[in-house]
C-alpha positions in Angstrom: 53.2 59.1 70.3 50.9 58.4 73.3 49.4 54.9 72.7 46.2 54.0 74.0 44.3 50.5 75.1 40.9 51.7 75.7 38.9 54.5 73.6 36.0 56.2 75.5 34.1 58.6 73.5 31.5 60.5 75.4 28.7 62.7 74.6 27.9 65.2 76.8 24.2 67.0 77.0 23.0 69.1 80.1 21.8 66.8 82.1 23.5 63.4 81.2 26.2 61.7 79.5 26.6 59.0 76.7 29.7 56.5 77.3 30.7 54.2 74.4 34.1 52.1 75.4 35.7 49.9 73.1 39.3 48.3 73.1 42.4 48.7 70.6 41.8 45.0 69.4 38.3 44.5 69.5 36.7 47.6 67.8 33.2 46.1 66.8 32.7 44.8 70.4 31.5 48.1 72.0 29.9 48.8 75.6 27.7 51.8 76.1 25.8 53.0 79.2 24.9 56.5 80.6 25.4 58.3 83.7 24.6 61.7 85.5 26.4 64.7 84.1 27.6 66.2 87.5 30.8 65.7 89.8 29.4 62.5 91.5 27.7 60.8 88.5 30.9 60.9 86.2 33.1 59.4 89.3 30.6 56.6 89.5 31.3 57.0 85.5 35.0 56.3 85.9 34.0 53.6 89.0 32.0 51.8 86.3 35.4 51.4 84.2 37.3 50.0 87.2 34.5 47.4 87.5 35.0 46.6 84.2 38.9 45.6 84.8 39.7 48.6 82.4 43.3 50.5 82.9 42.4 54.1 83.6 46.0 55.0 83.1 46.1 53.1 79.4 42.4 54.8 78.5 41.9 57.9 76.1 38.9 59.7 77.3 37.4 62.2 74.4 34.6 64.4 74.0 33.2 67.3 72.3 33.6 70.6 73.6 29.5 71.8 75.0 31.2 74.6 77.0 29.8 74.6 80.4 28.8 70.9 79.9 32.0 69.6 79.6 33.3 71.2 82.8 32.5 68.5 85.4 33.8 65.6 83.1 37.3 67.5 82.8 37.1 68.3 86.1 37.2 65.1 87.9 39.3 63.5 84.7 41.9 66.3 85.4 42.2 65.9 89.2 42.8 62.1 88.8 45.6 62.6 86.2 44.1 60.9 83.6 44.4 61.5 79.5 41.5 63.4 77.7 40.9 65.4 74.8 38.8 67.9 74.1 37.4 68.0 70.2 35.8 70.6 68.6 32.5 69.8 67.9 33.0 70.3 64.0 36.2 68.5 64.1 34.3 65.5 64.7 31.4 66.2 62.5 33.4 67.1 59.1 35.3 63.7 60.0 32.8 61.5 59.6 32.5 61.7 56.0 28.8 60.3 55.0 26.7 59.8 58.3 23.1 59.0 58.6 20.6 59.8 61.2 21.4 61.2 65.0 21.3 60.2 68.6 23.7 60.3 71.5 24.3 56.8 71.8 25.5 56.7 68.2 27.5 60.2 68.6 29.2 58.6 71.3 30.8 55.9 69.3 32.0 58.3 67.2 33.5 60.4 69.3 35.1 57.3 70.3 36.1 55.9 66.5 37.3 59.5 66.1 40.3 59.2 68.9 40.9 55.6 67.9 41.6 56.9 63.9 42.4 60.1 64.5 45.3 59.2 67.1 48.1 60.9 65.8 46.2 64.3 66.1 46.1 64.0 69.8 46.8 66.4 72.4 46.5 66.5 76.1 43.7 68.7 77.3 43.8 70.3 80.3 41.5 72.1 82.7 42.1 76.0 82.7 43.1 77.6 85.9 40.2 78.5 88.9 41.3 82.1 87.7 40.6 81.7 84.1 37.3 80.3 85.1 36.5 83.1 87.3 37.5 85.5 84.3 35.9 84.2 81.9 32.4 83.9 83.6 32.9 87.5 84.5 33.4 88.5 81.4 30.8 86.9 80.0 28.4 88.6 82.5 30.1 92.1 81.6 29.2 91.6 77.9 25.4 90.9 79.0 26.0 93.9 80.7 27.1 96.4 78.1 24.5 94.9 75.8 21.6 95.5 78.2 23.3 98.9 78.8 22.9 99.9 74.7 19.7 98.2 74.9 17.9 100.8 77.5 19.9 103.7 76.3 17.8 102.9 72.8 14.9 104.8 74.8 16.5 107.7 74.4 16.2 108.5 70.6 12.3 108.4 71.7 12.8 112.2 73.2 12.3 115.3 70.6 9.7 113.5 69.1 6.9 112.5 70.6 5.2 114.6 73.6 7.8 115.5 76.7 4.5 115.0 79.1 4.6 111.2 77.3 8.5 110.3 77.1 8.6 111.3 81.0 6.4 108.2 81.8 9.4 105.9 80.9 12.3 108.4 81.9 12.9 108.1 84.9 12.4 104.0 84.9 14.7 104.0 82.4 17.6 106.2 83.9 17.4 104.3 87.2 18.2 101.1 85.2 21.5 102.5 83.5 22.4 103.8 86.8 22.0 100.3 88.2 23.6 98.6 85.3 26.6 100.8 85.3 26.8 100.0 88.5 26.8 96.2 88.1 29.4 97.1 85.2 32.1 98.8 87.3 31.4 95.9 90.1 32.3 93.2 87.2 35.3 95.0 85.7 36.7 95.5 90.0 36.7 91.6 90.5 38.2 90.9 87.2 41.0 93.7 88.0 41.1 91.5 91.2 41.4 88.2 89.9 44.4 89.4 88.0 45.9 91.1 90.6 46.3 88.3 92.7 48.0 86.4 90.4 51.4 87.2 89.4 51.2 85.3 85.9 48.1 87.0 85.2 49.3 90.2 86.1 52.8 90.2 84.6 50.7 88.8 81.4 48.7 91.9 81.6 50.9 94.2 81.6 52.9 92.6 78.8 50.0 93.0 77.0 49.1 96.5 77.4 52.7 97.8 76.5 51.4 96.8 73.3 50.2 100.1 71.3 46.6 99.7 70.0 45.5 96.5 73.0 43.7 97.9 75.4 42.6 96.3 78.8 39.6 94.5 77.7 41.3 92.9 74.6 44.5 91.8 77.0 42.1 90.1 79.8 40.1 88.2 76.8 43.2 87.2 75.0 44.3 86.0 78.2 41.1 84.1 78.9 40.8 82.9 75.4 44.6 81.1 75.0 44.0 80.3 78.7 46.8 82.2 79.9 48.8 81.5 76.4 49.1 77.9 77.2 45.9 77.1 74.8 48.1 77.7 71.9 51.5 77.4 70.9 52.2 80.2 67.7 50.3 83.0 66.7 50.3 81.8 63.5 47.6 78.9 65.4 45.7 82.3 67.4 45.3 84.0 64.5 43.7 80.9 62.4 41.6 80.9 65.7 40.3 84.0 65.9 39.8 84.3 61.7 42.5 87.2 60.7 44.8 84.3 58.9 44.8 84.3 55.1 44.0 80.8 53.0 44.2 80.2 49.6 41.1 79.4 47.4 42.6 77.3 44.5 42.0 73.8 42.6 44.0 72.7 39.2 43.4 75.6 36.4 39.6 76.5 36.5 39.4 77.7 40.1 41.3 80.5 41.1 39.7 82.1 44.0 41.1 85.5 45.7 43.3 84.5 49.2 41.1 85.2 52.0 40.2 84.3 55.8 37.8 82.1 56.8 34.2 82.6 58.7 34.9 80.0 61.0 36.3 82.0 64.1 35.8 83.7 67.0 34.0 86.2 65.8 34.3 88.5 69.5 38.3 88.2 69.1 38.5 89.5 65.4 36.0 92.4 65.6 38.1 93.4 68.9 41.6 93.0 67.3 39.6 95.3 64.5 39.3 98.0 66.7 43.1 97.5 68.0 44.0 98.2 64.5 42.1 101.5 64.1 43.8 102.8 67.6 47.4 101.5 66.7 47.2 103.4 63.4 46.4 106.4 65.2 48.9 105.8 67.5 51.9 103.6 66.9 54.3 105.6 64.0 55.3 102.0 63.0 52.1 100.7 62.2 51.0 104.0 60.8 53.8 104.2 58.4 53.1 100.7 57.4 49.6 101.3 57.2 50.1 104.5 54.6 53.0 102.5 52.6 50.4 99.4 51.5 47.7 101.9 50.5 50.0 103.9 48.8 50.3 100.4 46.7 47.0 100.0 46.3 46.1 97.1 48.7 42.6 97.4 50.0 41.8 98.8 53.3 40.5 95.9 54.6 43.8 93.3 53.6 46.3 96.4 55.4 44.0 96.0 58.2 44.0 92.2 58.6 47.6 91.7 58.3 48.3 94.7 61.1 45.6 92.1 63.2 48.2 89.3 62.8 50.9 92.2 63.5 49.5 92.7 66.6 48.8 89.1 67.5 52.9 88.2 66.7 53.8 90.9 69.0 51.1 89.7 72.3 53.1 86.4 71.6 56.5 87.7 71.5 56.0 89.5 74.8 54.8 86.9 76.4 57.3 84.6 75.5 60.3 86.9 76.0 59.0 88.0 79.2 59.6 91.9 78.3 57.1 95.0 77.6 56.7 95.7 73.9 59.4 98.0 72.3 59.2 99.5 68.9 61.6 99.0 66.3 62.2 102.5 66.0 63.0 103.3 69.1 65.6 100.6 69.1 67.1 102.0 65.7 66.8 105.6 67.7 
C-alpha cells in the first residue's frame, strides 16, 4: 500500500476551493486557505504547497466528486503526475458517523481525515480521456435534446379537441421546433459517431459491444462513457453494483428477515437502459429467451428474471471487452 506524508482534502464549489493540509504525524496541526477554482488558481493552489516545503510527490490529494467542478483540479493534478482520489460524495458523508453543523472549511478537513483513516481504501484516480469528455458532454446534450423533443411533441394530443382554427395558432410554431431539434439531434449523434470513429479503442469497444444481442448503440457509447472506456471498473460484478441490477441481502440475527433485493442508490439512466436491453434480448437472443421462459415456468417474478438477464448482459459487455472478440452464443458454439 501507497503511503502518504501529507493529506490534502479539498472542497470544491463552483467558483472556489477549500484546502485543508495536515501531516501524517501532526494531525491536530492543520492549515487551511482557499483559492480560485479554475486552471490558474489551483496551480497557484499546488505553488502554495511548494512554498510551504511540502513534497508534492509524498502528498494524497482528495476530494469529492462535484462533476464538472472537479475537472480543473484533476486536470492540472493529473498532468503533473501527482496522486489523487476521487470520493464519492456519500462515501464521505456516511463515514463520518455523528457530524454537527456545515461549512467548507470544516468539509475540507474531512475530506482530508477521510484519506488519512480511510487509507487502505485508496485508489488512483485518473482523468478520463479528451474523447470520453467530448462523449459524454454530447451525450448529455443529446438527452436535453430528446427530452425537449417529447416535450413539444406533448402539443400534439391538443388536436381533435379543441377548434382546428385554434390548434393552428401554435402548429406550425411548434412543427418548426421539432424540425430544428431533430435537426440538432442527428448533428449530436454525427460527432459522437465521430469521436468514436477516430479512435481505434473506442471503436473496436463499440463494436464489441454491439455484437451483443439486446445493446444497442446508445447503451454501448454510454457504457463506454460511464466505465470510461472499461478502465473505471474492474468486474462486472462492481458495474452492476453501479448501475443498481446487483442483488443484496436484507438480514440481521432471527427477527429480520428481509426479501434479497437491489439497492436505490445507482445510476438510475444505466439500469432503466439495460431494462430495455432486456426486453429486446428476449425477443431476440434464443438463449436469453429460453432462460427467460425456464425461471417463469418456476415461478420467479418477472421482475427478478429480468434483473438477473441485466447482470447477464453486463458479464457478457465485460467478457468482450476483455477477450477482445465479438459476442458468440453458447449455442452456436454447441451447434
Amino acid at each position: 500500500m501507497k503511503t502518504f506524508k501529507t493529506f490534502v482534502g479539498i472542497d470544491i464549489s463552483k467558483l472556489t476551493v477549500d484546502v485543508s493540509v495536515f501531516h501524517q504525524h501532526t494531525t491536530d496541526q492543520i492549515h487551511h486557505f482557499k483559492a480560485p477554482n479554475h486552471l490558474s488558481g489551483i496551480k497557484q493552489l499546488l505553488k502554495t504547497l511548494k512554498q510551504q516545503k511540502i513534497n508534492l510527490n509524498e502528498t494524497l490529494f482528495c476530494c469529492e466528486n462535484t462533476g464538472i467542478y472537479t475537472v480543473p483540479l484533476i486536470t492540472i493534478l493529473g498532468a503533473a503526475s501527482l496522486h489523487f482520489w476521487v470520493v464519492s460524495a456519500i462515501e464521505i458523508k456516511r463515514s463520518q458517523g455523528i457530524a454537527r453543523g456545515k461549512n467548507d472549511q470544516t468539509d475540507s478537513k474531512r475530506i482530508a481525515f477521510y484519506a488519512f483513516t480511510h487509507l487502505h481504501k485508496y485508489e488512483p484516480s485518473s482523468l478520463p480521456q479528451t474523447e470520453i469528455l467530448q462523449l459524454k458532454l454530447l451525450f448529455t446534450e443529446r438527452e436535453k435534446v430528446l427530452k425537449a423533443i417529447a416535450l413539444f411533441e406533448r402539443t400534439k394530443e391538443n388536436e381533435g379537441f379543441i377548434d382546428n382554427s385554434i390548434f393552428k395558432l401554435v402548429k406550425k410554431i411548434n412543427d418548426r421546433q421539432i424540425k430544428q431539434l431533430r435537426k440538432t439531434l442527428r448533428e449530436l449523434e454525427a460527432k459522437m459517431q465521430g469521436l468514436i470513429e477516430s479512435d481505434v479503442t473506442l471503436q473496436t469497444q463499440f463494436q464489441l459491444l454491439k455484437s451483443i444481442p439486446g445493446i444497442g448503440p446508445q447503451t454501448a457509447l454510454y457504457l463506454i462513457i460511464t466505465t470510461k472506456s472499461f478502465q473505471g471498473f474492474k468486474t462486472w460484478r462492481q458495474m452492476a453494483c453501479y448501475a443498481g441490477v446487483a442483488p443484496f441481502e436484507y438480514s440481521s440475527g432471527t427477527s429480520i428477515r428481509g426479501k434479497t433485493k437491489v439497492n436505490s442508490l445507482a445510476d438510475k439512466k444505466m439500469k432503466s437502459m439495460l431494462q430495455m436491453c432486456v426486453l429486446t434480448a428476449i425477443k431476440i437472443d434464443p438463449e436469453i429467451k429460453k432462460y427467460y421462459q425456464n425461471k417463469k415456468q418456476q415461478g420467479k417474478a418477472s421482475m427478478l428474471v429480468m434483473n438477473n438477464i441485466r447482470c447477464k448482459l453486463l458479464s457478457r459487455a465485460f467478457a468482450v471487452i476483455n477477450r477482445g472478440t465479438p459476442f458468440v452464443s453458447q449455442q452456436t458454439i454447441a451447434a
